[in-house]
PQR file with spaces between the fields and no chain letter, atoms N, CA, C, O and H, PARSE charges and radii, in Angstrom:
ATOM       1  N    UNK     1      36.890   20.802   16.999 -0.4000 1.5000
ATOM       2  CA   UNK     1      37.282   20.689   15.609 -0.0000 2.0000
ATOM       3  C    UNK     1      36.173   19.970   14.848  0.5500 1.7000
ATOM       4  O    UNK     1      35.622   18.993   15.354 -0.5500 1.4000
ATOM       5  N    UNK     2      35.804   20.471   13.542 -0.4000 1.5000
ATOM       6  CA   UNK     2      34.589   20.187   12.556 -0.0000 2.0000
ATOM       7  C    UNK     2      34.999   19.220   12.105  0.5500 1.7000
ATOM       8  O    UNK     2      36.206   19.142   12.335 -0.5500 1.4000
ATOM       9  H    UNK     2      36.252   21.265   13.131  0.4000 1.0000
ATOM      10  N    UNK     3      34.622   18.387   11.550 -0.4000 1.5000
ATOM      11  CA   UNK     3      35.313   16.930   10.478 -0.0000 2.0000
ATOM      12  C    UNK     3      34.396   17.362    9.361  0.5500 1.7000
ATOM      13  O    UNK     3      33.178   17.401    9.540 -0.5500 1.4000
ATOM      14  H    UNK     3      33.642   18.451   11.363  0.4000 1.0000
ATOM      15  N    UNK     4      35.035   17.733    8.045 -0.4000 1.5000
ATOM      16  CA   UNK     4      34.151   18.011    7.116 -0.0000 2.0000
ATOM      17  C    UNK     4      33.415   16.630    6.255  0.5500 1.7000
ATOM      18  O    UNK     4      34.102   15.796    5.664 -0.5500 1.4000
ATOM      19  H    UNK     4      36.024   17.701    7.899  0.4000 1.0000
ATOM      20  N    UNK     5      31.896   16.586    6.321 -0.4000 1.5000
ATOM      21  CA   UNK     5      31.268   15.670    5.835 -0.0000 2.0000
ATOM      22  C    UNK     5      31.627   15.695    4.603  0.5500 1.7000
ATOM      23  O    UNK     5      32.160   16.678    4.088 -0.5500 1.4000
ATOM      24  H    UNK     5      31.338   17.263    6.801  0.4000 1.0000
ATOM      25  N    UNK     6      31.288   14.255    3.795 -0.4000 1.5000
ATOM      26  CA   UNK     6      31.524   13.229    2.699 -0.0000 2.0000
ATOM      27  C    UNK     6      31.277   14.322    1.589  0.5500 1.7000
ATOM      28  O    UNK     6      30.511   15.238    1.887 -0.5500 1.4000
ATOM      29  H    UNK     6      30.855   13.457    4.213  0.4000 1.0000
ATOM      30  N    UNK     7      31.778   14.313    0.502 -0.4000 1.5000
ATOM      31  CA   UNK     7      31.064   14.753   -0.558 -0.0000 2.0000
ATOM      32  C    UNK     7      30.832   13.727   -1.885  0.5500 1.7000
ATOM      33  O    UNK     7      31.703   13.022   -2.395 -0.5500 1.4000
ATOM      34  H    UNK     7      32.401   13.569    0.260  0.4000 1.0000
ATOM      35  N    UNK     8      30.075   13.786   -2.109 -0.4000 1.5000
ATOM      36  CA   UNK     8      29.915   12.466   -3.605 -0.0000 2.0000
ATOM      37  C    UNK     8      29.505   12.981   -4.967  0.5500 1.7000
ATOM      38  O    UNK     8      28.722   13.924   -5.075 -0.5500 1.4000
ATOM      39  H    UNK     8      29.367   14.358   -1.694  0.4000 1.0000
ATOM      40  N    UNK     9      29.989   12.412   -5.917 -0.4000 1.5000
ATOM      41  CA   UNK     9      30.107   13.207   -6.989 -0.0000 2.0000
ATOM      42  C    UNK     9      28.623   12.676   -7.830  0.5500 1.7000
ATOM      43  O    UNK     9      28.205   11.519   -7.862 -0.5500 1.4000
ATOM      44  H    UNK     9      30.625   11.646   -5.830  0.4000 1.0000
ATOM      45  N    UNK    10      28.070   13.741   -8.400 -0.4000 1.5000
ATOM      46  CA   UNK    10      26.837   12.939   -9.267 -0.0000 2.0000
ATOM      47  C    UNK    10      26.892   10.915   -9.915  0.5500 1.7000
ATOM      48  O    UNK    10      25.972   10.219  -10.343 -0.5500 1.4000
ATOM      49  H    UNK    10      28.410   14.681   -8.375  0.4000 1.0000
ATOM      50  N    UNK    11      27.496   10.780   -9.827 -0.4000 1.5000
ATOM      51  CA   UNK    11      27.992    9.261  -10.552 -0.0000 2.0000
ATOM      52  C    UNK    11      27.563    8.168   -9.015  0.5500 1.7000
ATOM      53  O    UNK    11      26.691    7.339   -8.756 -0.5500 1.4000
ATOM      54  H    UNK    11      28.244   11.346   -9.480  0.4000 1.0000
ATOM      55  N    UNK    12      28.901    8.848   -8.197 -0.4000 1.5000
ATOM      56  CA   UNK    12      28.343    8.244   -6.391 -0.0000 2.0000
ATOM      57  C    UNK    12      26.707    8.478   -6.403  0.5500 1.7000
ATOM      58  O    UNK    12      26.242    7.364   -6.644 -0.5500 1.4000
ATOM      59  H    UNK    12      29.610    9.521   -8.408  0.4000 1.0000
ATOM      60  N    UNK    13      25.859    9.216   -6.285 -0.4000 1.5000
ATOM      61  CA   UNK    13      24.642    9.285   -6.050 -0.0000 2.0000
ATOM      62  C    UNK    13      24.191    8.259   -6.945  0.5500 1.7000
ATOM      63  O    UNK    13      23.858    7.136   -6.567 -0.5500 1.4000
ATOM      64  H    UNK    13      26.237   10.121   -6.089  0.4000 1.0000
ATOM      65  N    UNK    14      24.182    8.692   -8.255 -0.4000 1.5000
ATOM      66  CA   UNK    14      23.531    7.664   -9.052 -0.0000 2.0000
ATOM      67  C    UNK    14      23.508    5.859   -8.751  0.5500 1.7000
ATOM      68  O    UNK    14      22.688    4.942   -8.806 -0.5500 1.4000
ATOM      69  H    UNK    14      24.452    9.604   -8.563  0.4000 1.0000
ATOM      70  N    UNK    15      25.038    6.068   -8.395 -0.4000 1.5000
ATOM      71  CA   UNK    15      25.103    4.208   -8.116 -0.0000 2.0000
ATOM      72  C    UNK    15      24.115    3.781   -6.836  0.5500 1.7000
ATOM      73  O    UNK    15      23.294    2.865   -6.796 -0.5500 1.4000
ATOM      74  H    UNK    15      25.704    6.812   -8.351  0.4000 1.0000
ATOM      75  N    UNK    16      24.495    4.816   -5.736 -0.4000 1.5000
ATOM      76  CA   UNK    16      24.227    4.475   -4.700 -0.0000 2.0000
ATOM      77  C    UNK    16      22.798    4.327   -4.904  0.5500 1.7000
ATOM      78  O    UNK    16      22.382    3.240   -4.504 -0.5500 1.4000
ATOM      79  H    UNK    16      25.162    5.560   -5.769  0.4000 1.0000
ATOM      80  N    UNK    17      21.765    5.233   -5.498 -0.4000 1.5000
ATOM      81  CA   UNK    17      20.377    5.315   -5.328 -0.0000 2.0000
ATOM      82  C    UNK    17      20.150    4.025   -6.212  0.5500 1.7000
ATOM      83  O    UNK    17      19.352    3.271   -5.656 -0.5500 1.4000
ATOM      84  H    UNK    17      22.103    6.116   -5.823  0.4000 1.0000
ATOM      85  N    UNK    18      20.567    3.591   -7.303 -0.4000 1.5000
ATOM      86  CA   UNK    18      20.512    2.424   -7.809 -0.0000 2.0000
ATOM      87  C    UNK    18      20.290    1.169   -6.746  0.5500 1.7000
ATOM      88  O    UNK    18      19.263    0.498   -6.651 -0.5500 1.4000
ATOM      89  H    UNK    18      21.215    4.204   -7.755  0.4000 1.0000
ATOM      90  N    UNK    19      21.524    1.014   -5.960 -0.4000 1.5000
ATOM      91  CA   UNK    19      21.563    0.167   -5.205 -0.0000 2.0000
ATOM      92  C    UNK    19      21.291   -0.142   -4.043  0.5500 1.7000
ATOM      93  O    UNK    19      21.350   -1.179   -3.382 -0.5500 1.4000
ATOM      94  H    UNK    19      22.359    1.559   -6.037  0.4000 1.0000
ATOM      95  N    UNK    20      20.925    1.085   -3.836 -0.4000 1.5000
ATOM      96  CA   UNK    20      19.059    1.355   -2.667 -0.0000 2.0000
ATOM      97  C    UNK    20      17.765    0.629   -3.267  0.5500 1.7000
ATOM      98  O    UNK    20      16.927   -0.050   -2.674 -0.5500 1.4000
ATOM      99  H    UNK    20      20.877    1.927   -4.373  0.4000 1.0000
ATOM     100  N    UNK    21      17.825    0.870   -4.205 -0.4000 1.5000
ATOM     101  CA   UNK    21      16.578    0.579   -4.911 -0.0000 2.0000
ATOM     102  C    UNK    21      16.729   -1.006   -4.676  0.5500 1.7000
ATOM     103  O    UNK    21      16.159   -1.697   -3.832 -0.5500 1.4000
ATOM     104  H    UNK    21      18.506    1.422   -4.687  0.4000 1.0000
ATOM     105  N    UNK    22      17.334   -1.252   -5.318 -0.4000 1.5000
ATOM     106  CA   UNK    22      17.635   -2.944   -5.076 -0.0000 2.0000
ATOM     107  C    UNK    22      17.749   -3.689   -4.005  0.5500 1.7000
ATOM     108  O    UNK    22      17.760   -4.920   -4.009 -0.5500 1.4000
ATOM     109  H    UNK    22      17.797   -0.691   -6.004  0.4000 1.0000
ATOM     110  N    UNK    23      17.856   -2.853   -2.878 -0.4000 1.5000
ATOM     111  CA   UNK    23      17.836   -3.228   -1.379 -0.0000 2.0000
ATOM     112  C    UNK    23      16.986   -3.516   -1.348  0.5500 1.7000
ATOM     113  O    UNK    23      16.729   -4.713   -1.220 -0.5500 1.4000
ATOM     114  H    UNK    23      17.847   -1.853   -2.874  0.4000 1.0000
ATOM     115  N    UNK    24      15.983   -2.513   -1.455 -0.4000 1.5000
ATOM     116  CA   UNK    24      14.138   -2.738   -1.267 -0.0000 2.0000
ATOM     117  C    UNK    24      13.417   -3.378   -2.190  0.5500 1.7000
ATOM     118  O    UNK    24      12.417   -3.991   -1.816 -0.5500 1.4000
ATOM     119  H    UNK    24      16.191   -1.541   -1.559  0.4000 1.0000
ATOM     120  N    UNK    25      13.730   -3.362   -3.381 -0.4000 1.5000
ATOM     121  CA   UNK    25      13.537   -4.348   -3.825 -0.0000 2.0000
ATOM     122  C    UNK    25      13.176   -6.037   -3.358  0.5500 1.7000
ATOM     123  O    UNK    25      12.137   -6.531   -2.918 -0.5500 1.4000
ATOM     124  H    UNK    25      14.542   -2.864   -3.685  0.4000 1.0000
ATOM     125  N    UNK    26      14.285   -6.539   -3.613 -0.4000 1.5000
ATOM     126  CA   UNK    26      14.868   -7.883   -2.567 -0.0000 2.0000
ATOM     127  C    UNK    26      14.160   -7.894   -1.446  0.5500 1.7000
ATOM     128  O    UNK    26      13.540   -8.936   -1.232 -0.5500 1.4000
ATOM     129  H    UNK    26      15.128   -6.138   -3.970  0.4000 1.0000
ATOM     130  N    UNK    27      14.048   -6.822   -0.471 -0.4000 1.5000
ATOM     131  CA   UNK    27      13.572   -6.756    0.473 -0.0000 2.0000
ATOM     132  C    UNK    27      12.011   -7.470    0.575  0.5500 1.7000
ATOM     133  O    UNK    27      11.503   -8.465    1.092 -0.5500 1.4000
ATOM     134  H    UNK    27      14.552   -5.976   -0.645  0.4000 1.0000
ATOM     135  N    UNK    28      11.564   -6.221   -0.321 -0.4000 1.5000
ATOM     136  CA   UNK    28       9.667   -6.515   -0.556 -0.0000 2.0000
ATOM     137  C    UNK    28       9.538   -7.498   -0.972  0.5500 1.7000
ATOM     138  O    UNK    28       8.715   -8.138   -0.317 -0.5500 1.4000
ATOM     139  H    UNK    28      11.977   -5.413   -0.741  0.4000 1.0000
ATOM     140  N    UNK    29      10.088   -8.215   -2.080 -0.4000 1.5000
ATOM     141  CA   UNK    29       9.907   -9.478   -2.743 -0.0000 2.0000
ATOM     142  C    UNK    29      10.189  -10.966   -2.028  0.5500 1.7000
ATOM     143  O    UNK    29      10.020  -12.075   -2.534 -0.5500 1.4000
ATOM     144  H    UNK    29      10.756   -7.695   -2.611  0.4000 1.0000
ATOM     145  N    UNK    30      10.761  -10.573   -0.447 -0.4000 1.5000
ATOM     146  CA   UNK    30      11.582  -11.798    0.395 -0.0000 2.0000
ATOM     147  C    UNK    30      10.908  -11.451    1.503  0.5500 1.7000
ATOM     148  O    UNK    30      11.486  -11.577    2.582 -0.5500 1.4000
ATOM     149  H    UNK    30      10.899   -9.672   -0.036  0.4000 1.0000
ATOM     150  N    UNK    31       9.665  -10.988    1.464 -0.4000 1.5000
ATOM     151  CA   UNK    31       8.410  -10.668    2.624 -0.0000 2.0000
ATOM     152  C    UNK    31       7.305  -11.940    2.447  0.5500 1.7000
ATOM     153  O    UNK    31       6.869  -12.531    1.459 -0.5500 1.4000
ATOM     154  H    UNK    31       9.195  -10.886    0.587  0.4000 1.0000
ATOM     155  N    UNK    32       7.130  -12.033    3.549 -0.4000 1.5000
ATOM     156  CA   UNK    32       5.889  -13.427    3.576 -0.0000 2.0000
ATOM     157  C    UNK    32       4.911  -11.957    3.055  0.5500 1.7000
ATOM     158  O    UNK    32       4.831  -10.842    3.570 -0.5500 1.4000
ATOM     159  H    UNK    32       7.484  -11.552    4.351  0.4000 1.0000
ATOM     160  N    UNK    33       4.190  -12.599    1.702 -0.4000 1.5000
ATOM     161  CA   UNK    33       2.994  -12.359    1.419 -0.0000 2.0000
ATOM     162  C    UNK    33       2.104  -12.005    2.793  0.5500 1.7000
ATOM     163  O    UNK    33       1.863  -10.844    3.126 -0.5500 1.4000
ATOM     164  H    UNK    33       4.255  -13.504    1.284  0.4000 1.0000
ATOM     165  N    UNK    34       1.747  -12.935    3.384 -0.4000 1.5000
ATOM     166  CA   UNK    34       0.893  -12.795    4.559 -0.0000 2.0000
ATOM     167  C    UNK    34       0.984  -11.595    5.140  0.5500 1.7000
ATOM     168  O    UNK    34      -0.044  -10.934    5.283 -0.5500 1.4000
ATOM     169  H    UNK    34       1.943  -13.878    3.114  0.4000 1.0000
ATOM     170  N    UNK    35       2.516  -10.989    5.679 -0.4000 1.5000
ATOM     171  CA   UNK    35       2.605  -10.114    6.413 -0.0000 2.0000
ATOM     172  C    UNK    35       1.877   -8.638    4.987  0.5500 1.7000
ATOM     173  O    UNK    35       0.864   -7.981    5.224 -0.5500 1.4000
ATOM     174  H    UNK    35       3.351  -11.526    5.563  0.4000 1.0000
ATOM     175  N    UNK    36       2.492   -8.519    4.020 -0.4000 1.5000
ATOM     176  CA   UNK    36       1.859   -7.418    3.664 -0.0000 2.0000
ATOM     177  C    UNK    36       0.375   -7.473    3.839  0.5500 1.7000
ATOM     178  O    UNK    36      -0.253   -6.661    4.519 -0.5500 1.4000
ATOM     179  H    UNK    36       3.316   -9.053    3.828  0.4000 1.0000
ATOM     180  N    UNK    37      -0.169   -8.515    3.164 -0.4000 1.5000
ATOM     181  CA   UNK    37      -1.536   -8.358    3.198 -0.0000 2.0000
ATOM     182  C    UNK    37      -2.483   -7.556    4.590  0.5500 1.7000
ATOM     183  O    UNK    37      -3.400   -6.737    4.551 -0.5500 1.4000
ATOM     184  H    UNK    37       0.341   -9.175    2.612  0.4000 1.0000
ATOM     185  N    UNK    38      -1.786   -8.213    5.739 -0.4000 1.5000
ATOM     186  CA   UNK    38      -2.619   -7.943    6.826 -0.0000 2.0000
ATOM     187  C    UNK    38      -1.916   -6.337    6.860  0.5500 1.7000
ATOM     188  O    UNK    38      -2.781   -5.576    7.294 -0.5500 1.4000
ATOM     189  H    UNK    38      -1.041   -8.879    5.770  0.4000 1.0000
ATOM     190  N    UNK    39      -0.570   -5.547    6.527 -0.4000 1.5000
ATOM     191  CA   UNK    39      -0.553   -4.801    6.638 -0.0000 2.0000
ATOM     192  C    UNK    39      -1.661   -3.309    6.193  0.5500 1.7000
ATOM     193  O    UNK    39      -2.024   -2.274    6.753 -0.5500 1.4000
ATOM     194  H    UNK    39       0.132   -6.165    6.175  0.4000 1.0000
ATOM     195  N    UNK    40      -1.905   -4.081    4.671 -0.4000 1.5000
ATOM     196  CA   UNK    40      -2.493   -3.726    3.829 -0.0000 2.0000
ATOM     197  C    UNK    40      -3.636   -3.379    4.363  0.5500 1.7000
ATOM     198  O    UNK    40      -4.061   -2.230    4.479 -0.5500 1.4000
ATOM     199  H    UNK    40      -1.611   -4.921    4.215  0.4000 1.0000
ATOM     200  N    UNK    41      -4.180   -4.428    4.714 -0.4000 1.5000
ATOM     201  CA   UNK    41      -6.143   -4.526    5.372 -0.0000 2.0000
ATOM     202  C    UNK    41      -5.722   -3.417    6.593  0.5500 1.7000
ATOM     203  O    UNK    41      -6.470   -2.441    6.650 -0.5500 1.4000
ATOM     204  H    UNK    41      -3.835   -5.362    4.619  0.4000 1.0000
ATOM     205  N    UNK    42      -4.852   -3.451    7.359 -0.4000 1.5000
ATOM     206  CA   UNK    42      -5.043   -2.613    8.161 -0.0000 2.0000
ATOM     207  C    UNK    42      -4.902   -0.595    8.032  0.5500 1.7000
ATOM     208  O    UNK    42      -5.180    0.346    8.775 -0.5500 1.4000
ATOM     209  H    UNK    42      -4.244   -4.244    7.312  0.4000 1.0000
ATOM     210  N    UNK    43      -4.343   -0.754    6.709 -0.4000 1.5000
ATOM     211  CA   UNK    43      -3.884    0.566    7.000 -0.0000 2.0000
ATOM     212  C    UNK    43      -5.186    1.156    5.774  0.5500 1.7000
ATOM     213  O    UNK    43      -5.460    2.354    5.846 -0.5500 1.4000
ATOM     214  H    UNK    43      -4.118   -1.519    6.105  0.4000 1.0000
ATOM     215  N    UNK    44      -5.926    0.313    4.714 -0.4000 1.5000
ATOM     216  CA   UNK    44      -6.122    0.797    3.877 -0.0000 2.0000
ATOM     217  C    UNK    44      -7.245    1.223    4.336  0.5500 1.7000
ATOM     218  O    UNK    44      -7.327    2.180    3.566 -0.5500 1.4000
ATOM     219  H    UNK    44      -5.703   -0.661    4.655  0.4000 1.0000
ATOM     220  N    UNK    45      -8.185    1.298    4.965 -0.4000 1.5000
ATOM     221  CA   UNK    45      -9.086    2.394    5.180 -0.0000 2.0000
ATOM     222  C    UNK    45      -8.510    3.857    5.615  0.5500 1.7000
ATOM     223  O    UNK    45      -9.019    4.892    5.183 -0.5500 1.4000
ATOM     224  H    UNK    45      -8.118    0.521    5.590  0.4000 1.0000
ATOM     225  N    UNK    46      -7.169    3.841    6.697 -0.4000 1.5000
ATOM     226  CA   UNK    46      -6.648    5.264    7.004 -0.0000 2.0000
ATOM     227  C    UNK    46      -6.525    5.946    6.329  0.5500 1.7000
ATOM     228  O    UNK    46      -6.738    7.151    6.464 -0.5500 1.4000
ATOM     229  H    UNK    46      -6.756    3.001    7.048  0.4000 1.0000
ATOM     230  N    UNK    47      -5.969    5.134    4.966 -0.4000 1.5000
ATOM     231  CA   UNK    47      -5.249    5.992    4.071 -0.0000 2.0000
ATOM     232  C    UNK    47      -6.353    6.603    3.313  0.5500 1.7000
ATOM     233  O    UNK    47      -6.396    7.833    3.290 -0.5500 1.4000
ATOM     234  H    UNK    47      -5.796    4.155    4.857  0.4000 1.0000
ATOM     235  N    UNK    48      -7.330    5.868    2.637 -0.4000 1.5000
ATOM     236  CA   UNK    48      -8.383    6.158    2.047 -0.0000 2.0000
ATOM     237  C    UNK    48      -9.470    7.190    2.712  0.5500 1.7000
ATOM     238  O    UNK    48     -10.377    7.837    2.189 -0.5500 1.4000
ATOM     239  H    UNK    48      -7.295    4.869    2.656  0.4000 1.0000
ATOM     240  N    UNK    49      -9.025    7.092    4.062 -0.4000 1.5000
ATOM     241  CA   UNK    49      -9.779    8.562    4.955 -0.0000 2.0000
ATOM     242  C    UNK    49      -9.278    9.625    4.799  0.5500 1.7000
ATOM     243  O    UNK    49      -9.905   10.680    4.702 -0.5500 1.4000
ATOM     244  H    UNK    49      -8.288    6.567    4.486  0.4000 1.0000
ATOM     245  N    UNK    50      -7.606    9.448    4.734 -0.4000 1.5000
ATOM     246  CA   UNK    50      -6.982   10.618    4.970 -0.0000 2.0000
ATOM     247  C    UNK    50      -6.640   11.274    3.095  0.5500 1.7000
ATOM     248  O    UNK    50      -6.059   12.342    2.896 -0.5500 1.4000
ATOM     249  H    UNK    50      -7.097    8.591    4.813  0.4000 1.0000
ATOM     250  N    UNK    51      -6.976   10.670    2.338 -0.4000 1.5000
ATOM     251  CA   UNK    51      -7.022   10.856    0.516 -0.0000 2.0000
ATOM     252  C    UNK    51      -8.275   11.688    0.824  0.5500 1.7000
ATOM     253  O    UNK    51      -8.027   12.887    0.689 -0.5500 1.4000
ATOM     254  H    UNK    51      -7.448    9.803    2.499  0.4000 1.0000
ATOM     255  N    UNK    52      -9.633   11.420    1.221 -0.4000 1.5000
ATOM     256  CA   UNK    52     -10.626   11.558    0.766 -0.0000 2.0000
ATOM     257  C    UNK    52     -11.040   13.076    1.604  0.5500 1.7000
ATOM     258  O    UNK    52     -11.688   13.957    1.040 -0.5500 1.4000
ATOM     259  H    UNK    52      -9.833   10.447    1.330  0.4000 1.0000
ATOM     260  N    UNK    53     -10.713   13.152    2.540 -0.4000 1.5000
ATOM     261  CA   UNK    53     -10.395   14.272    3.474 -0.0000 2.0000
ATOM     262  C    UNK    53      -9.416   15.310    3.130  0.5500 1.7000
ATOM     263  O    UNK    53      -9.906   16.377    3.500 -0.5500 1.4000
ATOM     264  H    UNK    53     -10.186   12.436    2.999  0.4000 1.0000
ATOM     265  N    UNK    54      -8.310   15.498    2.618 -0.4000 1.5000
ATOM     266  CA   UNK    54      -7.313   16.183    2.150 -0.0000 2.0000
ATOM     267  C    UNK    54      -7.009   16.303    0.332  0.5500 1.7000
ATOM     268  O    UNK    54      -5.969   16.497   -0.298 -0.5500 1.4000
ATOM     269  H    UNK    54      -7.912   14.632    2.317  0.4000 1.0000
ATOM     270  N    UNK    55      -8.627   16.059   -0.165 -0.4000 1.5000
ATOM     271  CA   UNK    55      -8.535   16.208   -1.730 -0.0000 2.0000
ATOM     272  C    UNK    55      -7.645   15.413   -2.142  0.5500 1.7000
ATOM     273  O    UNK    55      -6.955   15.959   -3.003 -0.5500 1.4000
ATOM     274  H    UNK    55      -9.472   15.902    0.346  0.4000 1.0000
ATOM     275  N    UNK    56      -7.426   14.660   -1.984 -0.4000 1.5000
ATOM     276  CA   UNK    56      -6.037   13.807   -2.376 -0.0000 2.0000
ATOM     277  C    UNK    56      -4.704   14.429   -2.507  0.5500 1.7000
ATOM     278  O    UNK    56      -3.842   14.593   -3.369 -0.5500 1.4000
ATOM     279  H    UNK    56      -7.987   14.216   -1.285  0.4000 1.0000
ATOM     280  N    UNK    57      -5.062   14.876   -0.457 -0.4000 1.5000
ATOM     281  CA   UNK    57      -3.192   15.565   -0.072 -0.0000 2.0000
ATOM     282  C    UNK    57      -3.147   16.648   -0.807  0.5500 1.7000
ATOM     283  O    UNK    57      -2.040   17.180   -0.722 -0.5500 1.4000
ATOM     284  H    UNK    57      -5.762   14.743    0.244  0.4000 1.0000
ATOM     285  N    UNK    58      -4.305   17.525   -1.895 -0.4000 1.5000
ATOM     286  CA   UNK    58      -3.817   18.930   -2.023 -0.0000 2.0000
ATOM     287  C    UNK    58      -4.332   20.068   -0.855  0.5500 1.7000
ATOM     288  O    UNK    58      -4.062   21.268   -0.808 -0.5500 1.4000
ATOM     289  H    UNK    58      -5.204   17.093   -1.964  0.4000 1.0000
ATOM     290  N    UNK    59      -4.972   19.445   -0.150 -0.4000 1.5000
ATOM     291  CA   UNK    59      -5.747   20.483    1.349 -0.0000 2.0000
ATOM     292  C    UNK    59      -5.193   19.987    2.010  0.5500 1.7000
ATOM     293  O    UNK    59      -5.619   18.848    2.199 -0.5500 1.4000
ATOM     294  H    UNK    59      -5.191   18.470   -0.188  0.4000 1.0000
ATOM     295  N    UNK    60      -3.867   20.378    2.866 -0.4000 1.5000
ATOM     296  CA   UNK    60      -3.620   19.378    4.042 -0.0000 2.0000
ATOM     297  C    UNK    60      -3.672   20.308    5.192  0.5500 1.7000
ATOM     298  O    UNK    60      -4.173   19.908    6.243 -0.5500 1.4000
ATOM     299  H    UNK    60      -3.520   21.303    2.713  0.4000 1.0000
ATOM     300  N    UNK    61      -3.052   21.901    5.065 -0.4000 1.5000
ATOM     301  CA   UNK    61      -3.115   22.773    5.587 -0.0000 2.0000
ATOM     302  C    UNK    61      -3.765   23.391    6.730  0.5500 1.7000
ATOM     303  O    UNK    61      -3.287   24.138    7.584 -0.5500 1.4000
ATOM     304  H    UNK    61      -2.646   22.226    4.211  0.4000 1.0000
ATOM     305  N    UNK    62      -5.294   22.807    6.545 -0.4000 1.5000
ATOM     306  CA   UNK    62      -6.246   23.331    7.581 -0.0000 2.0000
ATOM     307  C    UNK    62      -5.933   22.479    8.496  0.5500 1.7000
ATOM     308  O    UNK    62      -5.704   22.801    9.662 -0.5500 1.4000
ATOM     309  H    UNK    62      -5.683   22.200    5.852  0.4000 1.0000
ATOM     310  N    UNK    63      -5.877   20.766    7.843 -0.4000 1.5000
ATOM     311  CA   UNK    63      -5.668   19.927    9.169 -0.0000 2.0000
ATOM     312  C    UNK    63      -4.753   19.307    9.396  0.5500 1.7000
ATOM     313  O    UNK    63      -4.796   18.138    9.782 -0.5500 1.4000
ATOM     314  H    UNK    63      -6.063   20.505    6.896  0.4000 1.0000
ATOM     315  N    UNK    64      -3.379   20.192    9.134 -0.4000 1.5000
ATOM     316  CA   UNK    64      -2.061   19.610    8.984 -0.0000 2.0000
ATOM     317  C    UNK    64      -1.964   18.826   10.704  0.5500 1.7000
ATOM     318  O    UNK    64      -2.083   17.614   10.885 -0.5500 1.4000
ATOM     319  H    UNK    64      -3.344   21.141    8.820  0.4000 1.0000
ATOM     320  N    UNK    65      -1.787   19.589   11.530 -0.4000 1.5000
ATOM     321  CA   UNK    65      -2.018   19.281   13.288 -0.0000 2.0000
ATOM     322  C    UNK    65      -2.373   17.954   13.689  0.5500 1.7000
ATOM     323  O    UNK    65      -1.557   17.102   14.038 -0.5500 1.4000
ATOM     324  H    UNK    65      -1.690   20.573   11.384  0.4000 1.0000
ATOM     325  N    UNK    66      -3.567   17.807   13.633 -0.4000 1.5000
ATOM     326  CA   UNK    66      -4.498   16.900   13.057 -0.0000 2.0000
ATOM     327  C    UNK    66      -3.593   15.484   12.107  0.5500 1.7000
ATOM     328  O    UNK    66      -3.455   14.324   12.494 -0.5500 1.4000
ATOM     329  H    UNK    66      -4.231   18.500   13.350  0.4000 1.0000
ATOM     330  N    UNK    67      -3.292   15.862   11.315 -0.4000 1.5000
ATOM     331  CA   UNK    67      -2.807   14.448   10.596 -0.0000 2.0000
ATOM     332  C    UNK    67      -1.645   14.318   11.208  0.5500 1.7000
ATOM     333  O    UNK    67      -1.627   13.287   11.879 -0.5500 1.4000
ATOM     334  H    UNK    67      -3.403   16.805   11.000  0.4000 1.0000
ATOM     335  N    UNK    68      -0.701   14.908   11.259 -0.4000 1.5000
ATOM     336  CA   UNK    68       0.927   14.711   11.479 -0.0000 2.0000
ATOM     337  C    UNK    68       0.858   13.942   13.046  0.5500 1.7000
ATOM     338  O    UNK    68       1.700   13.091   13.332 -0.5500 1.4000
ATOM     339  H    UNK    68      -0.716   15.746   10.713  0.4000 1.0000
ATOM     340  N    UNK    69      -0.267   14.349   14.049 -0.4000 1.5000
ATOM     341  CA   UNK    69      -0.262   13.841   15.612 -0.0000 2.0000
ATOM     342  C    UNK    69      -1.179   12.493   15.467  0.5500 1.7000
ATOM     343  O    UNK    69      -1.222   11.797   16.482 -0.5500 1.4000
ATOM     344  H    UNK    69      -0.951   15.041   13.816  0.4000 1.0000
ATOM     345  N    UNK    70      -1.902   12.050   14.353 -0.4000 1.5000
ATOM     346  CA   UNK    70      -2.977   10.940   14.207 -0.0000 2.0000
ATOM     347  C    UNK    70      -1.994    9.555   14.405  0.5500 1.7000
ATOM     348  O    UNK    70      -1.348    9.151   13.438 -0.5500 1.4000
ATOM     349  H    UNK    70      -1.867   12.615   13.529  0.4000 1.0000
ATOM     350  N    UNK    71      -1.949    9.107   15.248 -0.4000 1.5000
ATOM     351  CA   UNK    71      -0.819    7.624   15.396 -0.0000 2.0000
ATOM     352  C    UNK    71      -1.154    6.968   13.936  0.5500 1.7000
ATOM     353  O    UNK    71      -0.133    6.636   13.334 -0.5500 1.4000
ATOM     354  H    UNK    71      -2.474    9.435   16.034  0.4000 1.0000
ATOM     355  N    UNK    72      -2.596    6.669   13.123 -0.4000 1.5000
ATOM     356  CA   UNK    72      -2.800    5.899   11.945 -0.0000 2.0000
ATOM     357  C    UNK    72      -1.871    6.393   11.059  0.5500 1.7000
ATOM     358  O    UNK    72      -1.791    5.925    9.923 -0.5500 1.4000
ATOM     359  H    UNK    72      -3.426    6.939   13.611  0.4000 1.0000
């Protein structure tokens, strides 16, 4: 027997994504500084490889393989 999933009415979405937002919010803002930073230093050359390589993500195609298996 199926259990038919939730349905939510445009209004439910709206609140809810509201109050997602505010999760993360709170969240990011109740982060030791420290930890982003070093996150930051670490990832921002990947990212800046993988922008500069993929036109900025409009070529991703040739080396989709390639990025999606890259652990960075």
């Amino acid at each position: 027997m199926l259990i038919a999933g939730p349905v939510w009415s445009a209004e439910e979405l709206r609140q809810e994504s509201l109050r997602a937002i505010e999760v993360f919010r709170r969240r990011r803002i109740e982060e030791p500084l420290e930890e982003y930073l070093e996150a930051f230093d670490l990832y921002q050359g990947h990212i800046e490889e993988l922008l500069e390589s993929t036109a900025d993500l409009s070529d991703m195609d040739s080396r989709l393989v390639e990025l999606v298996t890259d652990p960075t």
